[in-house]
N, CA, C and O atoms as a Tripos MOL2 file, in Angstrom:
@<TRIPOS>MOLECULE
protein
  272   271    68     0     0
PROTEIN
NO_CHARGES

@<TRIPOS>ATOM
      1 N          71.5010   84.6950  164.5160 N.3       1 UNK1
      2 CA         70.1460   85.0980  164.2200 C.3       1 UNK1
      3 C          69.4390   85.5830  165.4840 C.2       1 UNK1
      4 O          68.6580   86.5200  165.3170 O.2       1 UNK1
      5 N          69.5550   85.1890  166.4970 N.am      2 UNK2
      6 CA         68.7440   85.3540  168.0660 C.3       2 UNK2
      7 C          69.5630   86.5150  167.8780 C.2       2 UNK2
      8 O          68.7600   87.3060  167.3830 O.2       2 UNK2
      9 N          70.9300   87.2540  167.9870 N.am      3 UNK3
     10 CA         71.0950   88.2900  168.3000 C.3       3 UNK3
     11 C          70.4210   89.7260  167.3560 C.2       3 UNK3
     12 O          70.1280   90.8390  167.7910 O.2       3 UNK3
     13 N          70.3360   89.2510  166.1070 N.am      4 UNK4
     14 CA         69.3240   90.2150  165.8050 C.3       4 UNK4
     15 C          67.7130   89.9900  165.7600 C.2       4 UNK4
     16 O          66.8830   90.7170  165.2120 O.2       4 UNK4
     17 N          67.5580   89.1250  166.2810 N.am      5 UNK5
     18 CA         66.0030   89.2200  166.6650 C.3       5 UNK5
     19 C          65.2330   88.3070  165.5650 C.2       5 UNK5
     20 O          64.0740   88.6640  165.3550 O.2       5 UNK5
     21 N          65.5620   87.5070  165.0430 N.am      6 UNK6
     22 CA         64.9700   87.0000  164.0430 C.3       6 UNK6
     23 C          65.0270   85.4680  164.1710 C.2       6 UNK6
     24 O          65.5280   84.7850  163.2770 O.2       6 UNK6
     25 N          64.5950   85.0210  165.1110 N.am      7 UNK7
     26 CA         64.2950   83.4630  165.4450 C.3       7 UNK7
     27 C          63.3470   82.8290  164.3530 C.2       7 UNK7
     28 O          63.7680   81.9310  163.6230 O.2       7 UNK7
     29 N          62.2170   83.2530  164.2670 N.am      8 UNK8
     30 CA         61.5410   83.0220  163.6800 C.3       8 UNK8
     31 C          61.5670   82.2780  161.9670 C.2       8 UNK8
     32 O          60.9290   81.3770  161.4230 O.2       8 UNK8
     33 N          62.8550   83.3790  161.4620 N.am      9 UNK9
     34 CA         63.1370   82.4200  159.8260 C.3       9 UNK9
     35 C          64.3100   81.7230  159.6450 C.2       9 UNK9
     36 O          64.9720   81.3940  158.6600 O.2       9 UNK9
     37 N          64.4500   81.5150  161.3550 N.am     10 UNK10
     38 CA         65.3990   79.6830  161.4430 C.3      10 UNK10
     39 C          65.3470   78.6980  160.7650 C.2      10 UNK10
     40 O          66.2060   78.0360  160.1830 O.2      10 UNK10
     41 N          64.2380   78.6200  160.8660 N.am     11 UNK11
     42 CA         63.2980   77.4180  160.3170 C.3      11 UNK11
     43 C          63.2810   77.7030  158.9960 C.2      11 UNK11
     44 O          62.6890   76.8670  158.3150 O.2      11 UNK11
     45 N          63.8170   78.7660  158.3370 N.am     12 UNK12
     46 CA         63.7730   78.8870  156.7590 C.3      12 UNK12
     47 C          64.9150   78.4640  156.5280 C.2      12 UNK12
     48 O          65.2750   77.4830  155.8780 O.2      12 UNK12
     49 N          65.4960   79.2370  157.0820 N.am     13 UNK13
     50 CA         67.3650   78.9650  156.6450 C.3      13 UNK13
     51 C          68.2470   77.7140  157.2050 C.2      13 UNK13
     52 O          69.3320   77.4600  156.6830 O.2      13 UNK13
     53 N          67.7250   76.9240  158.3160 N.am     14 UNK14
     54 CA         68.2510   75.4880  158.6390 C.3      14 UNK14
     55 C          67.9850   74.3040  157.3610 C.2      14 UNK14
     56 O          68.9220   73.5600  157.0700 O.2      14 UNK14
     57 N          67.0280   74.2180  156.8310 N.am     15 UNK15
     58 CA         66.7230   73.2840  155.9000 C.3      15 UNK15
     59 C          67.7230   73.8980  154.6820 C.2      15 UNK15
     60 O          68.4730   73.1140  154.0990 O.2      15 UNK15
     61 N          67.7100   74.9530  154.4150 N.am     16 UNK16
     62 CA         69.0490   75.2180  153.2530 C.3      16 UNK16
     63 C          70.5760   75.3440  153.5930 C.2      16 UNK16
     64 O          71.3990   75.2780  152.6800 O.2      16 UNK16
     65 N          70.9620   75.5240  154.8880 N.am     17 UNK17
     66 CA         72.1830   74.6160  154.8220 C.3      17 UNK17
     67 C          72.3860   73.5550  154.7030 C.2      17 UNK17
     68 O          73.4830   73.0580  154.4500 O.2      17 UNK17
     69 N          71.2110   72.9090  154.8860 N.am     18 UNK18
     70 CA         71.5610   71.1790  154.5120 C.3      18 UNK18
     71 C          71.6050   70.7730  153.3180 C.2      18 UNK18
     72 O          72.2670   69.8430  152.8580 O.2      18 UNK18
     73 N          70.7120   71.6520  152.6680 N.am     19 UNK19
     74 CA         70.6030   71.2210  151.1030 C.3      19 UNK19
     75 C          72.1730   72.0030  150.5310 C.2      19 UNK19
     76 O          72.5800   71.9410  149.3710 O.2      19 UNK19
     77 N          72.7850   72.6290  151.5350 N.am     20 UNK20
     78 CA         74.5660   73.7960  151.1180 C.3      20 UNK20
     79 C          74.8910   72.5600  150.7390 C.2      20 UNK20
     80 O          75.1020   72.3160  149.5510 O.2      20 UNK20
     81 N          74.9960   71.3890  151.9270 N.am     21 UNK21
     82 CA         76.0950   70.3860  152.2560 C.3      21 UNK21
     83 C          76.1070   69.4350  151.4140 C.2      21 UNK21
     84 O          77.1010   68.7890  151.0800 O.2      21 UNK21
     85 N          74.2030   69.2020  150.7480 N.am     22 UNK22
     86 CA         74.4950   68.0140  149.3540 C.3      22 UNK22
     87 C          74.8550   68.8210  148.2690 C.2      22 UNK22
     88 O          75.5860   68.1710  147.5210 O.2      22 UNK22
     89 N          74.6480   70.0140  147.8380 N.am     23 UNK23
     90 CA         75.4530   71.0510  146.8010 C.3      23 UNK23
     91 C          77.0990   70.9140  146.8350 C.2      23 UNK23
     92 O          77.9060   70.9170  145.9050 O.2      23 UNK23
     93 N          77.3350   70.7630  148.5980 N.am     24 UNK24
     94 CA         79.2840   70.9060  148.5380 C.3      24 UNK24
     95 C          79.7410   69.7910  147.8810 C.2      24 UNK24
     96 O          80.8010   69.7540  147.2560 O.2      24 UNK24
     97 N          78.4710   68.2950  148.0850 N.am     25 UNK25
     98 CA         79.0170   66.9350  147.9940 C.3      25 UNK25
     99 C          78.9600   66.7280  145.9660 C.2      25 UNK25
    100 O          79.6270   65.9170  145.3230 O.2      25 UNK25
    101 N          77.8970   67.8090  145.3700 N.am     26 UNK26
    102 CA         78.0510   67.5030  143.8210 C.3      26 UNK26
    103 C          79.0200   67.9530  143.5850 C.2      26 UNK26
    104 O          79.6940   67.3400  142.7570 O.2      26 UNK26
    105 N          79.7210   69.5090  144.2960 N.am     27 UNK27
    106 CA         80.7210   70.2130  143.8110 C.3      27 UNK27
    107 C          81.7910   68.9830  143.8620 C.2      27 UNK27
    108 O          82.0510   68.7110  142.6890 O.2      27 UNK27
    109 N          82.4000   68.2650  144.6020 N.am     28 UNK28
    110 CA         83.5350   67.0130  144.7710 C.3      28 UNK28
    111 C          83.3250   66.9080  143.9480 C.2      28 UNK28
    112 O          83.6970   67.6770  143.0620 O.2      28 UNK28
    113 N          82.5080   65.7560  143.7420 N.am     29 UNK29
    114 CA         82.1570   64.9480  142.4480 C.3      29 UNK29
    115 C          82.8510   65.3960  140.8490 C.2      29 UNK29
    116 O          83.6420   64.8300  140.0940 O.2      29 UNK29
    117 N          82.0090   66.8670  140.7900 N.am     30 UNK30
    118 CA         82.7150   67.0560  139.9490 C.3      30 UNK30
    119 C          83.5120   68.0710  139.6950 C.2      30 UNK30
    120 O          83.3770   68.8220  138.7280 O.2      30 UNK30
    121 N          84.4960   68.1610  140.6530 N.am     31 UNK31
    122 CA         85.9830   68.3080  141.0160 C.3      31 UNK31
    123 C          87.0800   66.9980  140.9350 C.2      31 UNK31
    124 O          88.2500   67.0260  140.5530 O.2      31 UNK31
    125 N          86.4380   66.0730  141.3350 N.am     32 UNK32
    126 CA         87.0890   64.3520  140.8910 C.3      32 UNK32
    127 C          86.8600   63.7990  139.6900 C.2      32 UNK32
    128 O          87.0440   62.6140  139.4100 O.2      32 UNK32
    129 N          86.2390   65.1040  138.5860 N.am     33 UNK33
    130 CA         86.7830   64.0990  137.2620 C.3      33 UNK33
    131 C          87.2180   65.2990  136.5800 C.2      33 UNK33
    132 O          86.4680   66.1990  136.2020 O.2      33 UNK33
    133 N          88.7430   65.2510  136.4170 N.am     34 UNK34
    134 CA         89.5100   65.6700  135.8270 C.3      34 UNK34
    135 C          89.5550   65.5420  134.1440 C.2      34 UNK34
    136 O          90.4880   66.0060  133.4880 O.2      34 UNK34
    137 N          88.6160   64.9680  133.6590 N.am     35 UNK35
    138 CA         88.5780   64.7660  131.8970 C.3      35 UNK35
    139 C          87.2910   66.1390  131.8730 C.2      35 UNK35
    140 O          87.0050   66.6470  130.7890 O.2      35 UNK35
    141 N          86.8210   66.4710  132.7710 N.am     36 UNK36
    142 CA         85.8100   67.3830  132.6670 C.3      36 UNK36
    143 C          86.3180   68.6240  133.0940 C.2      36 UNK36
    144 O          85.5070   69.0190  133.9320 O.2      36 UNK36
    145 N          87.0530   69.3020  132.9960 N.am     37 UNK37
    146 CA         88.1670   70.2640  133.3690 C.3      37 UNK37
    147 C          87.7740   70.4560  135.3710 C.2      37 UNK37
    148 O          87.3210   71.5100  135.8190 O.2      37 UNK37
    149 N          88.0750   69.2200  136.2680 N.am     38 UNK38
    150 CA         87.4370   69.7990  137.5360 C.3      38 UNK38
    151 C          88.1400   70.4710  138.2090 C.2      38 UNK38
    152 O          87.5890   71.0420  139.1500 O.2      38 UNK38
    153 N          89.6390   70.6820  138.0090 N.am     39 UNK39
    154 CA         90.3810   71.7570  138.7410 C.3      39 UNK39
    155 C          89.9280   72.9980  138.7410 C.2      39 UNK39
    156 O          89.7600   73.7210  139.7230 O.2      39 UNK39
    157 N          89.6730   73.3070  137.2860 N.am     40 UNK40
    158 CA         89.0230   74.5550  136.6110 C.3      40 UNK40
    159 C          87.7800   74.8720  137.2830 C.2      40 UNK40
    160 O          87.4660   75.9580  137.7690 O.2      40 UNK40
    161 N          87.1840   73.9190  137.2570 N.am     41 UNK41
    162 CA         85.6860   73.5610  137.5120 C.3      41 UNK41
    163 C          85.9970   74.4630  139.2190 C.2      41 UNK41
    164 O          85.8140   75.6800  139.2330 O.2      41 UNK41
    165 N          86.4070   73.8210  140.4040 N.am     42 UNK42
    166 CA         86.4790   74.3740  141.3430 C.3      42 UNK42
    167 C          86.9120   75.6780  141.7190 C.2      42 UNK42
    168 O          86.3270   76.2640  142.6300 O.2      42 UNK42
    169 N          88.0920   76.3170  140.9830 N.am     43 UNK43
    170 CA         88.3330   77.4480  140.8950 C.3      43 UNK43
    171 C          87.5300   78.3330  140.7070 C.2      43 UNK43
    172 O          87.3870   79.2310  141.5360 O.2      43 UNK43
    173 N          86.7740   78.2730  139.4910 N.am     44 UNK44
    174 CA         85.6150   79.0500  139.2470 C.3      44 UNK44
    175 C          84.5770   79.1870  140.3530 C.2      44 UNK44
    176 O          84.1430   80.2200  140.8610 O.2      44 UNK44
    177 N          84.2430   77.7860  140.6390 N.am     45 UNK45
    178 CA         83.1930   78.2260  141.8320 C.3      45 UNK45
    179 C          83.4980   78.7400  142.9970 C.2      45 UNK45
    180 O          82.7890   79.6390  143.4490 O.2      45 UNK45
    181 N          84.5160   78.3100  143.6440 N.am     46 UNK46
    182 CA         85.4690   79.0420  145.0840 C.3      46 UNK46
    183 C          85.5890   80.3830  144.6410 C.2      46 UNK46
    184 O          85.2020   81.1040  145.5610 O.2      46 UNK46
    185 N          86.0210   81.1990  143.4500 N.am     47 UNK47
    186 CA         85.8630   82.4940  143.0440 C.3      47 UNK47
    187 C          84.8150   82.8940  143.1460 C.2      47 UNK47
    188 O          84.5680   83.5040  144.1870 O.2      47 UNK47
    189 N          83.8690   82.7560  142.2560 N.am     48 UNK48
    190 CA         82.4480   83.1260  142.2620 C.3      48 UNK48
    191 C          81.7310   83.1830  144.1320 C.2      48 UNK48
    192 O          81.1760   84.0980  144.7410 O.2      48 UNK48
    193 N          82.0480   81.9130  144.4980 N.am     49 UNK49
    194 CA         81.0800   82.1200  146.0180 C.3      49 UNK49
    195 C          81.9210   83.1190  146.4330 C.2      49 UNK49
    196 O          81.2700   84.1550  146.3010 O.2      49 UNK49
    197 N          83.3920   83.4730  147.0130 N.am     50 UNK50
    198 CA         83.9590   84.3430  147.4240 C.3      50 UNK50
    199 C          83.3890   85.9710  147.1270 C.2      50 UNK50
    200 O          82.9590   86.8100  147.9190 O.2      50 UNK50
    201 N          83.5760   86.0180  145.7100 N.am     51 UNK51
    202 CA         83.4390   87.0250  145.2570 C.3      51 UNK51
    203 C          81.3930   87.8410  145.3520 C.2      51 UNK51
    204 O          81.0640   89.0210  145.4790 O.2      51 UNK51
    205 N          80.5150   86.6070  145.2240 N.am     52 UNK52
    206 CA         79.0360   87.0100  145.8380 C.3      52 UNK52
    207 C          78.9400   87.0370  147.6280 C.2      52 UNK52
    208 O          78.2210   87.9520  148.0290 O.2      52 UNK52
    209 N          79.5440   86.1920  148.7020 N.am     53 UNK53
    210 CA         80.3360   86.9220  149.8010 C.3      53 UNK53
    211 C          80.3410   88.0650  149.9360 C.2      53 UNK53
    212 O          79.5060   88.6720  150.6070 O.2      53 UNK53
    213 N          81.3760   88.6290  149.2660 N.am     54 UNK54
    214 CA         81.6860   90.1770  149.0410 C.3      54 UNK54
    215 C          80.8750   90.7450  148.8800 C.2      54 UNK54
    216 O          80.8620   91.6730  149.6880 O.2      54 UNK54
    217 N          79.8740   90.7620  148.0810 N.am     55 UNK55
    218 CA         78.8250   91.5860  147.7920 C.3      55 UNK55
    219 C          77.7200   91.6050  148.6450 C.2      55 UNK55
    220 O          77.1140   92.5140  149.2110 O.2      55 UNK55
    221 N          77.5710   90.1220  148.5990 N.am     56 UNK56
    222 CA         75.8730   90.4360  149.7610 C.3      56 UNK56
    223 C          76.0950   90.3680  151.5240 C.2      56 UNK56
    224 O          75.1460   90.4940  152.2980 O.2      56 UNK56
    225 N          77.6170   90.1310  152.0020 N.am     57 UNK57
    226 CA         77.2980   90.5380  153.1870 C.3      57 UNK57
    227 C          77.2950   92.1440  153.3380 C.2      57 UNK57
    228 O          76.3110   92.6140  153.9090 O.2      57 UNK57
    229 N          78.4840   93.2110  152.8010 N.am     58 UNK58
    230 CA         77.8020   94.3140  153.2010 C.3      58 UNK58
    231 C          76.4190   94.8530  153.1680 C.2      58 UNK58
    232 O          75.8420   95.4300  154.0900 O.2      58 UNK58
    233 N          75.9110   94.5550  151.8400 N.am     59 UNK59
    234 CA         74.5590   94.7610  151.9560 C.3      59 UNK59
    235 C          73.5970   93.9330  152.6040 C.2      59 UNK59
    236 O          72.4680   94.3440  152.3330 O.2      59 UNK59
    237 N          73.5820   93.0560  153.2580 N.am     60 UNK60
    238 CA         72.9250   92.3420  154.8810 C.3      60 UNK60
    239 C          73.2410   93.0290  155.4640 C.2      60 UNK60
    240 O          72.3260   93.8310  155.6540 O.2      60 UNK60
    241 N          74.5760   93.4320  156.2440 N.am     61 UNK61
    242 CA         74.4070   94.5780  156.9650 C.3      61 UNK61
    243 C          74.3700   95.6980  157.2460 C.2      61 UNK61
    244 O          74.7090   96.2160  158.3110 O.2      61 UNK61
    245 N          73.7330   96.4380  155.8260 N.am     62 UNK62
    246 CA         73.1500   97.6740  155.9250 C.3      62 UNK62
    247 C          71.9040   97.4680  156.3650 C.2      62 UNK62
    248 O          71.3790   98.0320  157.3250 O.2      62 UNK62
    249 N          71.2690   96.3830  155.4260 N.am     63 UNK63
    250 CA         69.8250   96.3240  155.5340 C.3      63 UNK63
    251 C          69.0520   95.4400  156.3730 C.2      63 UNK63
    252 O          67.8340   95.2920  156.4800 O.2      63 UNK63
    253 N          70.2140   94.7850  157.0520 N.am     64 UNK64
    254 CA         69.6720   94.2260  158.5700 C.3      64 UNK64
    255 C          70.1250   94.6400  159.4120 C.2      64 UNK64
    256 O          71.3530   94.6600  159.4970 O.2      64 UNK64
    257 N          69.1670   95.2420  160.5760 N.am     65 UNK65
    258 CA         69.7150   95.9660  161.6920 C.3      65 UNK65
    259 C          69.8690   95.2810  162.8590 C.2      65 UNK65
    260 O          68.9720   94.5110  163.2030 O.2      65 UNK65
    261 N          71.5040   95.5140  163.9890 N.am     66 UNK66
    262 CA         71.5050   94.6100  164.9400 C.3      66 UNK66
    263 C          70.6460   95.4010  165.7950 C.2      66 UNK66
    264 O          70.4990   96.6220  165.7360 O.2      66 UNK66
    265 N          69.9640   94.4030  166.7840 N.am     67 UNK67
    266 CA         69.2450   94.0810  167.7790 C.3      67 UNK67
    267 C          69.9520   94.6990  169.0410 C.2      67 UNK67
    268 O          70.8180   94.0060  169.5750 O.2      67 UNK67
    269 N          69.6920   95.8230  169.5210 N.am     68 UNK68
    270 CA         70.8070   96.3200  171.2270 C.3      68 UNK68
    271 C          70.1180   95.7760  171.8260 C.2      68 UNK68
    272 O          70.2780   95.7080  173.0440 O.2      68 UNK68
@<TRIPOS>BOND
     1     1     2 1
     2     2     3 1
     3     3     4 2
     4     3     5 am
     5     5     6 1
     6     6     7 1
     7     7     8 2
     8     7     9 am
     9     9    10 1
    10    10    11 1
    11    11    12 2
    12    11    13 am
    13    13    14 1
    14    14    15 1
    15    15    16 2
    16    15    17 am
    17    17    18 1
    18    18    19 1
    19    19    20 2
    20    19    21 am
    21    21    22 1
    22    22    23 1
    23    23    24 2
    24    23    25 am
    25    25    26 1
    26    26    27 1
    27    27    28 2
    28    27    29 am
    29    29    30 1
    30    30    31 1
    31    31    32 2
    32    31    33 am
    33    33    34 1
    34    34    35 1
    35    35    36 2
    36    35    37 am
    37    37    38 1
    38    38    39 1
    39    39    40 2
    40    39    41 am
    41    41    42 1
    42    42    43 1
    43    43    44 2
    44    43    45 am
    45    45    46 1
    46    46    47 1
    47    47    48 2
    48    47    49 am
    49    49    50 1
    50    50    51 1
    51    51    52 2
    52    51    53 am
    53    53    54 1
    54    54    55 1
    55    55    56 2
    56    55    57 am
    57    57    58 1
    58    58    59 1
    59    59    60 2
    60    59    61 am
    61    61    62 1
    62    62    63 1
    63    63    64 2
    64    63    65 am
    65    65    66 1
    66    66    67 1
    67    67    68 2
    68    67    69 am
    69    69    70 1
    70    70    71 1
    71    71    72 2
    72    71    73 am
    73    73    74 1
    74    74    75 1
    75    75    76 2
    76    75    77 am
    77    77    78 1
    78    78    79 1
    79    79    80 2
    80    79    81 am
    81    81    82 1
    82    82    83 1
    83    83    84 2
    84    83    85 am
    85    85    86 1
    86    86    87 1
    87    87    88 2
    88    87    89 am
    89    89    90 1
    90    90    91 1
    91    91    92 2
    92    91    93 am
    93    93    94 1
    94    94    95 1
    95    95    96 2
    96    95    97 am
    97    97    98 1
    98    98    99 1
    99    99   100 2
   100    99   101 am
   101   101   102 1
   102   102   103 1
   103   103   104 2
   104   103   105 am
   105   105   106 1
   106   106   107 1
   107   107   108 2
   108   107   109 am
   109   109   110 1
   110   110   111 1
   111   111   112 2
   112   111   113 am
   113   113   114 1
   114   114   115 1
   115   115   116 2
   116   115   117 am
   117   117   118 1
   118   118   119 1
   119   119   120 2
   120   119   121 am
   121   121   122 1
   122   122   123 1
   123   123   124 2
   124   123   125 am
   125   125   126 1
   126   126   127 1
   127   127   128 2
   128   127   129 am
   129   129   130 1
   130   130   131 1
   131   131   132 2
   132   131   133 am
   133   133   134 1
   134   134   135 1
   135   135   136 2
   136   135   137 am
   137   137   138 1
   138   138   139 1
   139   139   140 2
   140   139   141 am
   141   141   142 1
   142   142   143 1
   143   143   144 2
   144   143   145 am
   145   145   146 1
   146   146   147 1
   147   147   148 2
   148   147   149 am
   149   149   150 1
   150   150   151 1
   151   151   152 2
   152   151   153 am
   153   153   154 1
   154   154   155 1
   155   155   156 2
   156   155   157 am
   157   157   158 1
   158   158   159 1
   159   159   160 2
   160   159   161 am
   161   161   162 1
   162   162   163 1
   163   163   164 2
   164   163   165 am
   165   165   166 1
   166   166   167 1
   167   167   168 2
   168   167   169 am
   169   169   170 1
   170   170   171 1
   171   171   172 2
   172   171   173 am
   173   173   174 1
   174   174   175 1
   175   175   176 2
   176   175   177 am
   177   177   178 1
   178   178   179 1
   179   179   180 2
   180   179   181 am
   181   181   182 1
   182   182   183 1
   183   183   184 2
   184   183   185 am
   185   185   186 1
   186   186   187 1
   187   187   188 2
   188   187   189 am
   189   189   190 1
   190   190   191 1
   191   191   192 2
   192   191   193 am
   193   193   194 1
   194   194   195 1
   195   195   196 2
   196   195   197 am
   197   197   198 1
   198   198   199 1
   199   199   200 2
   200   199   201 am
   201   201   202 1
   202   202   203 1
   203   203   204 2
   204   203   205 am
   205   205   206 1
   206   206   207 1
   207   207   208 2
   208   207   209 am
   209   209   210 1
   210   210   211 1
   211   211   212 2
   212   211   213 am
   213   213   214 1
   214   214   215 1
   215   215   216 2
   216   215   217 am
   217   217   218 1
   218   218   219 1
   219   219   220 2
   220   219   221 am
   221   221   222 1
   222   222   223 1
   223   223   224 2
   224   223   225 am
   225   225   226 1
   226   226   227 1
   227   227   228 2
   228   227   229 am
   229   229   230 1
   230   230   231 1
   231   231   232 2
   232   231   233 am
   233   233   234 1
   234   234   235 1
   235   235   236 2
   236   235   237 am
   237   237   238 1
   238   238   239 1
   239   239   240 2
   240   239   241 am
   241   241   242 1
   242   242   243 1
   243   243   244 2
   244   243   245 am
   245   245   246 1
   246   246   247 1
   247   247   248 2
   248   247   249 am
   249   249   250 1
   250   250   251 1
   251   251   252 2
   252   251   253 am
   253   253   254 1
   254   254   255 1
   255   255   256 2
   256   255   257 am
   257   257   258 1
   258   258   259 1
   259   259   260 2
   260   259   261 am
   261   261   262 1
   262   262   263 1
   263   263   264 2
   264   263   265 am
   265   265   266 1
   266   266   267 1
   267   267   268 2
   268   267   269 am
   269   269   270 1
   270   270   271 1
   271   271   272 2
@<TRIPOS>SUBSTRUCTURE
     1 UNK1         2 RESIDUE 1 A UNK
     2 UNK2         6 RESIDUE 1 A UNK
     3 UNK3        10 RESIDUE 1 A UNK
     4 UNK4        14 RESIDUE 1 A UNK
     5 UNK5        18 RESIDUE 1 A UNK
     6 UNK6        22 RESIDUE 1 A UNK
     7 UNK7        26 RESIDUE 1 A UNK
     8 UNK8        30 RESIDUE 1 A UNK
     9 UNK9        34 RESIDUE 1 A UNK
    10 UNK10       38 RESIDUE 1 A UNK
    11 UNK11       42 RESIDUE 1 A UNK
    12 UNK12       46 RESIDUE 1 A UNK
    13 UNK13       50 RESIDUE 1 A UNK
    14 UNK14       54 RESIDUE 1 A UNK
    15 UNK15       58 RESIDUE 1 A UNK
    16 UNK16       62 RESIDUE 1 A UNK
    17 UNK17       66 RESIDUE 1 A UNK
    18 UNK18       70 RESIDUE 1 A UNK
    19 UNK19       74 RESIDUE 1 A UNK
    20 UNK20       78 RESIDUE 1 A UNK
    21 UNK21       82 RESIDUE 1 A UNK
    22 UNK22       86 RESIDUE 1 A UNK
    23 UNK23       90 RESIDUE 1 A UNK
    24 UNK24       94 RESIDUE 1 A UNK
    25 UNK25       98 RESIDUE 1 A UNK
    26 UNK26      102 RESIDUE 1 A UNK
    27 UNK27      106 RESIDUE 1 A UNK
    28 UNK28      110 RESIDUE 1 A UNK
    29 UNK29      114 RESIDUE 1 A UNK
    30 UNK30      118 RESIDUE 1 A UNK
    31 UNK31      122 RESIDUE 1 A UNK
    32 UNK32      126 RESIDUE 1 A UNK
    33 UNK33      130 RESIDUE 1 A UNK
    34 UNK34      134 RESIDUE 1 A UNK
    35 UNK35      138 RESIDUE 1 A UNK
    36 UNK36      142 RESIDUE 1 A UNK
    37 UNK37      146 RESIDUE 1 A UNK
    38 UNK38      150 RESIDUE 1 A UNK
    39 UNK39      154 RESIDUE 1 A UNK
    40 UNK40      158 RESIDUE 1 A UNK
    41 UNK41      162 RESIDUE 1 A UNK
    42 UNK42      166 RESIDUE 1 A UNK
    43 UNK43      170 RESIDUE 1 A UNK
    44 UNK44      174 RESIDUE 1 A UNK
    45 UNK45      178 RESIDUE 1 A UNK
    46 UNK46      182 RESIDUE 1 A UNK
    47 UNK47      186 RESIDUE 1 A UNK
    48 UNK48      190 RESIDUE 1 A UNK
    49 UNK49      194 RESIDUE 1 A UNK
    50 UNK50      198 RESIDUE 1 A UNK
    51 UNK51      202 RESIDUE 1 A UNK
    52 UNK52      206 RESIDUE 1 A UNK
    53 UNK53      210 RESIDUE 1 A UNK
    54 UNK54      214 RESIDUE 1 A UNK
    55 UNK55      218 RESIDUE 1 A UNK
    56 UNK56      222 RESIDUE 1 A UNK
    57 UNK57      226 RESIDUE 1 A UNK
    58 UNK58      230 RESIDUE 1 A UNK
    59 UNK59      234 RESIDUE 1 A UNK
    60 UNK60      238 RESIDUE 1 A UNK
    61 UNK61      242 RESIDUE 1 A UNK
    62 UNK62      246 RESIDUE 1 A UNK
    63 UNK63      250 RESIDUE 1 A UNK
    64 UNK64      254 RESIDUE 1 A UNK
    65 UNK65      258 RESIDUE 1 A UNK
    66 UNK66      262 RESIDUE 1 A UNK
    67 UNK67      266 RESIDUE 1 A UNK
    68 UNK68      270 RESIDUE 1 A UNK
């Protein structure tokens, strides 16, 4: 973020990786009950985040410009 110039909405985006890390800890959960299809269950979501990845970093970096 400092390299493109945007210190400032640190402070936005630090408090939502933390809230990533209790999201990763429901995803376990229910990935560890297998009567609820959680194999399935994880696949889908590891696809899905991968696959929105794909999409919104090129467009971040069209539409955020680095900092020379």
């Amino acid at each position: 973020m400092e390299r493109r110039g945007i210190t400032e909405i640190r402070l936005l985006l630090l408090p939502g990786f933390c809230a990533g890390l209790t999201t990763f800890s429901a995803v376990t959960v229910h990935t560890l009950e297998p009567r609820a299809g959680g194999f399935l269950y994880l696949l889908v979501n590891v696809f899905l985040s991968l696959l929105i990845v794909a999409i919104v970093l090129p467009v971040s970096r069209k539409y955020i410009p680095v900092r020379k």
